[in-house]
Every structure is written in structure tokens, then in C-alpha cells.
C-alpha positions in Angstrom: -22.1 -45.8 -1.4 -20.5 -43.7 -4.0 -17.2 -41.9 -3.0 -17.5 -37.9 -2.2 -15.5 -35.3 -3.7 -15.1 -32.2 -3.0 -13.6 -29.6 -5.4 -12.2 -26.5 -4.5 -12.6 -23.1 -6.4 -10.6 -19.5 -6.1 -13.4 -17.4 -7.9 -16.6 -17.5 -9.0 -16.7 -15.8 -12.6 -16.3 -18.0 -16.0 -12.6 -17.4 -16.7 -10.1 -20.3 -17.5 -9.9 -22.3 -14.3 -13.5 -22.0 -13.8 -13.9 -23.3 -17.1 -12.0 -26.2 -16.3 -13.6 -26.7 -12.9 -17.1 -26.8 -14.8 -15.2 -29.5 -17.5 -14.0 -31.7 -14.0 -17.1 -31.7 -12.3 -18.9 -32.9 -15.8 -16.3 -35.5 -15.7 -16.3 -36.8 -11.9 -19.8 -36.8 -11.5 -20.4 -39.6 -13.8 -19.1 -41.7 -11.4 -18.3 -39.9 -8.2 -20.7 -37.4 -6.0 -19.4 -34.1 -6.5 -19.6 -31.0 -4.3 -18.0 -27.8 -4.9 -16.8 -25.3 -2.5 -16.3 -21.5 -4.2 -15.4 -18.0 -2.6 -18.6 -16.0 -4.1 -21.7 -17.0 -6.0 -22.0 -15.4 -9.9 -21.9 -16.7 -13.4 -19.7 -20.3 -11.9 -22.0 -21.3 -9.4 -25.2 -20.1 -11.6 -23.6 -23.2 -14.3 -23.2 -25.6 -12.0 -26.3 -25.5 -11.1 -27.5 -26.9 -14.6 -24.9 -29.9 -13.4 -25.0 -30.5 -9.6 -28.5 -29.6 -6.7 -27.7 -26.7 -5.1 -26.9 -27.8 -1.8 -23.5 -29.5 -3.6 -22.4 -25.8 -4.2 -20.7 -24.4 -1.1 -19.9 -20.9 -0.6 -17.5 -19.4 2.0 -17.2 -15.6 1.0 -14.0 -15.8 3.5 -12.4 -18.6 1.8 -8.5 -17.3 2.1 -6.9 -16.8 -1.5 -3.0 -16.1 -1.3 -2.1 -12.4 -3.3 1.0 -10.5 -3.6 -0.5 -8.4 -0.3 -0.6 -11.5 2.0 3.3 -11.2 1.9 2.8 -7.6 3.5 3.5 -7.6 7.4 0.3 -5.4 8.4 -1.8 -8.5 6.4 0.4 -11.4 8.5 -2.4 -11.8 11.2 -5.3 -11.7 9.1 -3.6 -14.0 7.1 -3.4 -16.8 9.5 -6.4 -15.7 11.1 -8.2 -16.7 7.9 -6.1 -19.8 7.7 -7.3 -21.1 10.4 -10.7 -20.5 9.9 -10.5 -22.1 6.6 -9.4 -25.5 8.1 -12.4 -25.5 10.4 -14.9 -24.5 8.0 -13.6 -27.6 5.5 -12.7 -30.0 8.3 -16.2 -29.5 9.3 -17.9 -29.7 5.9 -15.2 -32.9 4.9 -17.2 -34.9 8.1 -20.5 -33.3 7.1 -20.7 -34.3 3.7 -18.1 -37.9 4.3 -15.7 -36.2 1.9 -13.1 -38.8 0.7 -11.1 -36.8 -1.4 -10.4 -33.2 -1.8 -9.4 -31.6 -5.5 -8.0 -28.1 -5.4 -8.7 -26.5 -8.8 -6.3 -23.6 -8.1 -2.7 -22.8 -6.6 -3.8 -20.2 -4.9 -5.8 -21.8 -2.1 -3.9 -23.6 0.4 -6.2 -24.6 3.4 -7.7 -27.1 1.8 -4.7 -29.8 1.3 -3.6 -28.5 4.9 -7.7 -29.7 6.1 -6.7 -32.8 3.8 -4.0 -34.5 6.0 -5.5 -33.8 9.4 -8.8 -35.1 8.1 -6.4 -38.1 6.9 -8.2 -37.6 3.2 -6.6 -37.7 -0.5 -5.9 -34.7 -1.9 -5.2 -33.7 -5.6 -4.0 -29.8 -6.0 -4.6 -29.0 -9.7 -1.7 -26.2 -9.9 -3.1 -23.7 -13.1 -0.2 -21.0 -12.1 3.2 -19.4 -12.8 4.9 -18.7 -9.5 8.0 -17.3 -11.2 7.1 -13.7 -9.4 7.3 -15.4 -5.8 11.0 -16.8 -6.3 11.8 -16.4 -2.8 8.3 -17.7 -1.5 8.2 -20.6 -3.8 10.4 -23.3 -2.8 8.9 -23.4 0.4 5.3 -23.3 -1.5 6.1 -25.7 -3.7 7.2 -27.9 -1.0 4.1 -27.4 0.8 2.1 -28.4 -2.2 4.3 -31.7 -2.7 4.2 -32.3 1.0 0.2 -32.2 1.2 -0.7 -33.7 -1.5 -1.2 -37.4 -3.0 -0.6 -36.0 -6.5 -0.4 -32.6 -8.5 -1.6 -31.7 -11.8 -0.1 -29.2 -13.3 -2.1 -28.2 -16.9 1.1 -28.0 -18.8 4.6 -29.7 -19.0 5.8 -26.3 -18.3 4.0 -26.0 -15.3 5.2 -29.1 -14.0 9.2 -27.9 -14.4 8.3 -25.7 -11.3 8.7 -29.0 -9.4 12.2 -30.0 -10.4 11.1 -33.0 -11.6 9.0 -34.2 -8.3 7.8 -37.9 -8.4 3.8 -36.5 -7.1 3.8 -34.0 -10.4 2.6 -35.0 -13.6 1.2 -32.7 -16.5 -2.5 -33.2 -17.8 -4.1 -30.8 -20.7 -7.0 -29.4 -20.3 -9.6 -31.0 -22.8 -11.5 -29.1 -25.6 -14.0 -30.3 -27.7 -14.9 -29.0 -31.3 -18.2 -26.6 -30.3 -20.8 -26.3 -32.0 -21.6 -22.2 -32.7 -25.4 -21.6 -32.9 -25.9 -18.7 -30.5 -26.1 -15.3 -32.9 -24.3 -12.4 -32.2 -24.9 -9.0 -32.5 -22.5 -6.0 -33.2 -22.2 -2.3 -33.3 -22.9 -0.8 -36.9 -18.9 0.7 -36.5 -17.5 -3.2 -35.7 -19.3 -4.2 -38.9 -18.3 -1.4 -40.8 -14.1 -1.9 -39.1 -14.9 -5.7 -40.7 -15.9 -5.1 -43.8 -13.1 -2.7 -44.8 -10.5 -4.9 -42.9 -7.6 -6.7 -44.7 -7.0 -8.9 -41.0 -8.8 -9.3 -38.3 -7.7 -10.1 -35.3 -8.7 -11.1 -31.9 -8.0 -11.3 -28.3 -9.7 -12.7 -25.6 -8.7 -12.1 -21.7 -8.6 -9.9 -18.9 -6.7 -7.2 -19.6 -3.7 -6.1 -17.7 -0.5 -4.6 -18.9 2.3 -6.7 -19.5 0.8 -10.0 -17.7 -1.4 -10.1 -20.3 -0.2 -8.4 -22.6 -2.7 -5.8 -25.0 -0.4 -3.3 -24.7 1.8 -5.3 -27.0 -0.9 -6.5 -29.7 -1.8 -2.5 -30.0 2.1 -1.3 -30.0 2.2 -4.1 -33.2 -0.9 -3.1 -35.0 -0.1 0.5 -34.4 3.8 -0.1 -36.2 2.7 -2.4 -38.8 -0.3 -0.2 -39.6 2.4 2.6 -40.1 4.7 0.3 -42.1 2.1 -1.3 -44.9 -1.5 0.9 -44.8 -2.8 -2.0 -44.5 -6.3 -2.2 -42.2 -6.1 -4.3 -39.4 -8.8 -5.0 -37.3 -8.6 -6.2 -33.6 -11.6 -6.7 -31.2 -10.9 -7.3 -27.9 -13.0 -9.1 -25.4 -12.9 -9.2 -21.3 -12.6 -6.7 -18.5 -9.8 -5.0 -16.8 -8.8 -7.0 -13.6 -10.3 -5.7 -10.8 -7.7 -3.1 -9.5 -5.9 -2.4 -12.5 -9.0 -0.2 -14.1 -6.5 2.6 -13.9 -4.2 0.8 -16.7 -7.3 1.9 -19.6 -5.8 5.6 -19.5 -2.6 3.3 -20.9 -4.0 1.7 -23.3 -6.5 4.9 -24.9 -3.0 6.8 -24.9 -1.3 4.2 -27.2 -4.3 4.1 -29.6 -4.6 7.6 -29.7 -0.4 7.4 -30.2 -1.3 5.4 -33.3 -4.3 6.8 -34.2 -5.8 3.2 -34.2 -9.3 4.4 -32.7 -10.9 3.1 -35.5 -9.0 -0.1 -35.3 -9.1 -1.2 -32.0 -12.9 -2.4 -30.4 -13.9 -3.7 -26.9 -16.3 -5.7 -26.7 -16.2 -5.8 -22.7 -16.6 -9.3 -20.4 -18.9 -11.9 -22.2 -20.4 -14.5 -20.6 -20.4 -16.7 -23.9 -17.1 -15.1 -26.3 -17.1 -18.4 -28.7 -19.8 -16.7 -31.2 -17.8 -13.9 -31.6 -14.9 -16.0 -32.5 -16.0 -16.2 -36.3 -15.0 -12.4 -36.7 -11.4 -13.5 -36.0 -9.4 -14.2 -39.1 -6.6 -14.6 -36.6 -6.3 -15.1 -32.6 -3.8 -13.5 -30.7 -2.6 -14.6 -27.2 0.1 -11.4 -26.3 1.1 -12.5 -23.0 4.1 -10.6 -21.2 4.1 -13.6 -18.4 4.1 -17.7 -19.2 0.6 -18.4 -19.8 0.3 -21.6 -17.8 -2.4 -23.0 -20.4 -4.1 -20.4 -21.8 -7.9 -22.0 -22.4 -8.8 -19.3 -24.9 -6.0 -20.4 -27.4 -7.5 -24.0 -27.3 -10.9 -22.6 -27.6 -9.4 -20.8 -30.8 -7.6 -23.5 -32.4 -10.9 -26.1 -31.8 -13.0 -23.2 -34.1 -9.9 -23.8 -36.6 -8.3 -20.5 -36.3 -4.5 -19.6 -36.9 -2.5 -18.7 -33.4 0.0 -16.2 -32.5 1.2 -16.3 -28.4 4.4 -15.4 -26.7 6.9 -18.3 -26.4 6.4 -18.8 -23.3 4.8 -21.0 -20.5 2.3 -23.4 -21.8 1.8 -21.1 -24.9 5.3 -23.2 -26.4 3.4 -26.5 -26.3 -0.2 -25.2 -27.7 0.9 -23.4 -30.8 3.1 -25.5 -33.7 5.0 -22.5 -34.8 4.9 -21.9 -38.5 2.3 -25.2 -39.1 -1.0 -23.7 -37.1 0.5 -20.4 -36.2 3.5 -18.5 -35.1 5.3 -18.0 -31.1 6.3 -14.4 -31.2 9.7 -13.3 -28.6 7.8 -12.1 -25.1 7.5 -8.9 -24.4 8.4 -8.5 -27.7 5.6 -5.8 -30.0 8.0 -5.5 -32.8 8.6 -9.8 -33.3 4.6 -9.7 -33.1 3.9 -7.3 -35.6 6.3 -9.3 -38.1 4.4 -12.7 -37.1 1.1 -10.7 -37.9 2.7 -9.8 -40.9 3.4 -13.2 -42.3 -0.4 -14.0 -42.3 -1.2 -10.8 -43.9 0.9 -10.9 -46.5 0.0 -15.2 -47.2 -4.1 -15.3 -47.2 -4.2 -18.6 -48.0 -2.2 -19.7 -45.2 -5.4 -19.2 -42.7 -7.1 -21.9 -43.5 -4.3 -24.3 -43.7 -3.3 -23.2 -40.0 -6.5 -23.3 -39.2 -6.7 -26.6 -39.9 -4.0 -27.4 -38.5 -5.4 -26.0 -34.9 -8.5 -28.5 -35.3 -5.9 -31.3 -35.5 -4.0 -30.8 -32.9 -6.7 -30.2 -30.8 -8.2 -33.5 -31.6 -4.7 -35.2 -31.6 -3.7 -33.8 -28.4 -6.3 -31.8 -26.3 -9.3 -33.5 -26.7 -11.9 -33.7 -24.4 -11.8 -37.3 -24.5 -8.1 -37.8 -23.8 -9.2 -35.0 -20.5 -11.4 -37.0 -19.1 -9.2 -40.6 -19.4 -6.3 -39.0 -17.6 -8.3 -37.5 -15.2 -9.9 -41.0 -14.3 -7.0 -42.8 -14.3 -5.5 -40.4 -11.9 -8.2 -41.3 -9.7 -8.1 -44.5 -10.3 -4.1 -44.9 -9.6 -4.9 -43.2 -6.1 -7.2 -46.2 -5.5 -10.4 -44.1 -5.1 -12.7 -46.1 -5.2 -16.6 -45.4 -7.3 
């Protein structure tokens, strides 16, 4: 009989981690019998059902997901009230289903490892996170992670120096592989126009949210070097506001109307396949005003051979090769970014030697190949047997 694994999900959209949890179930269920436990149905759960029958895709719309409010006394109750619950609901589905090992994809969900050691099963957390906002809160989270698990994966080195050095933590990249862009895209008459005139286009893909990631930054830079050369540049931006900060958009329209960059600046809104729209990018930008733990949408830049710019910061430091496939800007930092912009706008030819440069170190570094090795080994090493 084939060993069970049960990976655990905080969200059900197609973001970064959910990415990656699509990229480890390809990768375990070679060899392993997979099911997947997620908070909601929606865009995740409808992929995986290209990979896995639908009765491996658990849902458990009360699944408990630490945020900043669980610290709030008038949420305490709730909190462990949904704790608890949690640890039933998988205890029960880990002697359903003869679960052997449980892999949480996500720092943010910590029943499972808890349901892990009672049930006497492995557990791998996969830690995708900064915690450097919960100082107080995280060396006793941290030591609950270490405490209930066999091993931790943490998707970047910088990651893994939240642990001090810990003998269960080791760093393993997310793999990428070179795609393959055949899906055609189509775009507003004014995008095509904003193109065609540009001297650089630029790009950004992510949620957007002030200062944790960042857009406010990339527009403060194309606004001052827009005022400093005349020179067009382009930026399209693609994702949605994070649910709860919609309010932050009147922020962002004020400082595009501050620097009259209406006609510069496009949204493109959440897009359930972004990659095509990659080839309007002469450049990607990362702006980031928190460590990017391992930001997926810079790999998936540099694999379509695209120069990078990204604070220097979190994971961002050990993605981008600053000034051989792109250039690590200070955080927080508009007016350091608009002069890394700069560099590429005022050096053409340099975009296609960073971009080759990205497609190197991709397959050098982050491959999906090297992924999937690590991954197996780790599973190996815990003596999980196929």
C-alpha cells in the first residue's frame, strides 16, 4: 500500500503558495497518494482537480488561519474554540484516510502539526512567511513549529535565519521551469497605444497593498523619474487589492493623479493565467516594502528571461544577481528604485543580456528539477516509505 499524504492549504485562490502547493502535489503524487485539505473551494481546488479525484480535495471552510486579530483579546475564545475543532476535524480525517504524514504548505496554520503528534504521524511544515511583525509572538511560534515537526522547509535561506540556525530547518527553492507561452492575450486599445509610444515598460505582478507590497513605491519612482528625463515609462500592473485594504486605491489614484501618470500606469486586475502578459514587460519589478520570503512571480519573470529589480530584502537578495540579471534597490526606498530603473533605461542593450542571465540562473539554481529532488530526498531522509 502506497503511503498517504495529506497536504495542508491556507487559501484557495492561485497566488504564490498555492502555486507551490499545485507544483508539490504534481511532485508527491508520483509516488505517494496525495490528499489536500483547503479552507474554501475557487480557482486552487478547481486545478487540482485536473491532478488528484475529487474526493482527495478536503474542504473545511472553518479551518483556523492565525491573523494579526487572533492576538486581540475579544477573538481569544474563538480562537481556541476553532483550535480545537481543527484537531478533531484532522485527527479524524488522518484515521479516515490512514494518513502517514502531514505537509503544512503554510505558516499560518497551526492545528495540523498539533493533530500530527497526537495522531503519532510525521509532519513537514513548509514555512513560506516573514514573522518579523510578530517579534514578541514569534519565539514561542517558532518553537512550536520546531517542537511539532520532523522537519521545516523554509523557501529561502532567509527564511530559514528565523530559526537561529535550528538542526529541523533547512532551505529548499521553489522550482520553475522555462514555460511555454501559447495562450494569446488581449488588451485595451489605450495599453497598446501606452506600449507603442513607451521607451520602458515595466511590470508588476501581486496583490497590492501599501508598503507590504509595495506599488506605492514603483509609482512614487516612475512619477520622479518621469519628471527628471521625459522619458515614457510604462507600467501595467496585475492582481487585486487584498481583501480589506480596498480602501488603500484612493492612495494609490492620489499619487498618479500627484504625478499626472494616468496615462502611465494600467491595471490589469487578478488574472487567473498573468504569464502571457509577461511579454509586454521590458522590465519586472518586485517593490516590496516587507522581505518577500520567495517571491514566485520574480522566478516566473526571470524563467521568461526578463531583467529584475526587487527590494534587498528577504528572499528577494538571493533571487536577483544585482547588476548581472538585474538590480536590488534599498527597501522602502522610491528614489534608489527610480535610479535602478534608470540604469536600464538609459543601457537598451543591457535587457537582453539580463535577461539572459535570469533564464540561467533559473536553470542553474531554481529549476523544477532540482525542486522535486530535494523535495524527495526530504521524504526519503524521514524514512517515508512509497
Amino acid at each position: 500500500m502506497r503511503t498517504h499524504v495529506l497536504l495542508v492549504g491556507h487559501s484557495g485562490d492561485m497566488y504564490g503558495a498555492s502555486r507551490s502547493l499545485l507544483k508539490l502535489v504534481r511532485i508527491l503524487n508520483e509516488q505517494y497518494t496525495v490528499y489536500v485539505l483547503l479552507p474554501e473551494s475557487g480557482s486552487l481546488s478547481a486545478e487540482l482537480t485536473a491532478i488528484l479525484p475529487a474526493d482527495r480535495i478536503l474542504l473545511n471552510e472553518d479551518l483556523y488561519i492565525f491573523t494579526r486579530k487572533s492576538f486581540k483579546l475579544t477573538y481569544l475564545l474563538s480562537t481556541l474554540i476553532r483550535f480545537i475543532n481543527n484537531l478533531i476535524f484532522i485527527r479524524k480525517i488522518i484515521l479516515k484516510y490512514g494518513i502517514h504524514i502531514i505537509h503544512t504548505n503554510s505558516g499560518v496554520v497551526p492545528a495540523p502539526a498539533l493533530a500530527a503528534k497526537i495522531s503519532r504521524r510525521k509532519h513537514i511544515w513548509h514555512i513560506r512567511e516573514w514573522f518579523g511583525d510578530f517579534k514578541r509572538f514569534w519565539p514561542f511560534y517558532s518553537a512550536f513549529i520546531t517542537r511539532f515537526s520532523d522537519k521545516v522547509v523554509c523557501v529561502s535561506k532567509t527564511m530559514a535565519d528565523q530559526f537561529h540556525g535550528h538542526k529541523k530547518v533547512l532551505p529548499i527553492y521553489n522550482g520553475f521551469e522555462i514555460p511555454q507561452i501559447k495562450t494569446e492575450i488581449t488588451i485595451s486599445e489605450e495599453l497598446q497605444q501606452g506600449i507603442n509610444q513607451a521607451d520602458l515598460v515595466l511590470g508588476c505582478t501581486s496583490r497590492i497593498r501599501l508598503i507590504r507590497k509595495g506599488q506605492e513605491y514603483l509609482i512614487e519612482a516612475i512619477g520622479r523619474l518621469t519628471h527628471k528625463t521625459g522619458k515614457n515609462i510604462q507600467a501595467i500592473i496585475i492582481g487585486d487589492y487584498v481583501p480589506g485594504y480596498e480602501s488603500q486605491k484612493e492612495t494609490i489614484t492620489s499619487l498618479i493623479q500627484k504625478y499626472q501618470l494616468e496615462d502611465r500606469i494600467h491595471f490589469l486586475g487578478h488574472l487567473t493565467n498573468p504569464l502571457p502578459y509577461y511579454t509586454l514587460f521590458d522590465v519586472f519589478v518586485l517593490p516590496s516594502g516587507e522581505p518577500e520570503p520567495f517571491g514566485g512571480v520574480i522566478m516566473e519573470a526571470m524563467s521568461l528571461g526578463l531583467p529584475v529589480i526587487g527590494s534587498n530584502a528577504g528572499g528577494t537578495t538571493e533571487q536577483i544577481a544585482d547588476g548581472q540579471n538585474g538590480y536590488l534597490f534599498e527597501n522602502k526606498n522610491p528614489e534608489d528604485l527610480a535610479n535602478k530603473i534608470e540604469l536600464l533605461l538609459n543601457d537598451p542593450s543591457s535587457l537582453n543580456l539580463f535577461g539572459v542571465c535570469s533564464r540561467e540562473r533559473i536553470e542553474k539554481y531554481f529549476s523544477l528539477e532540482l525542486h522535486r529532488k530535494n523535495i524527495l530526498e526530504l521524504y526519503k531522509e524521514l524514512g517515508i516509505a512509497i
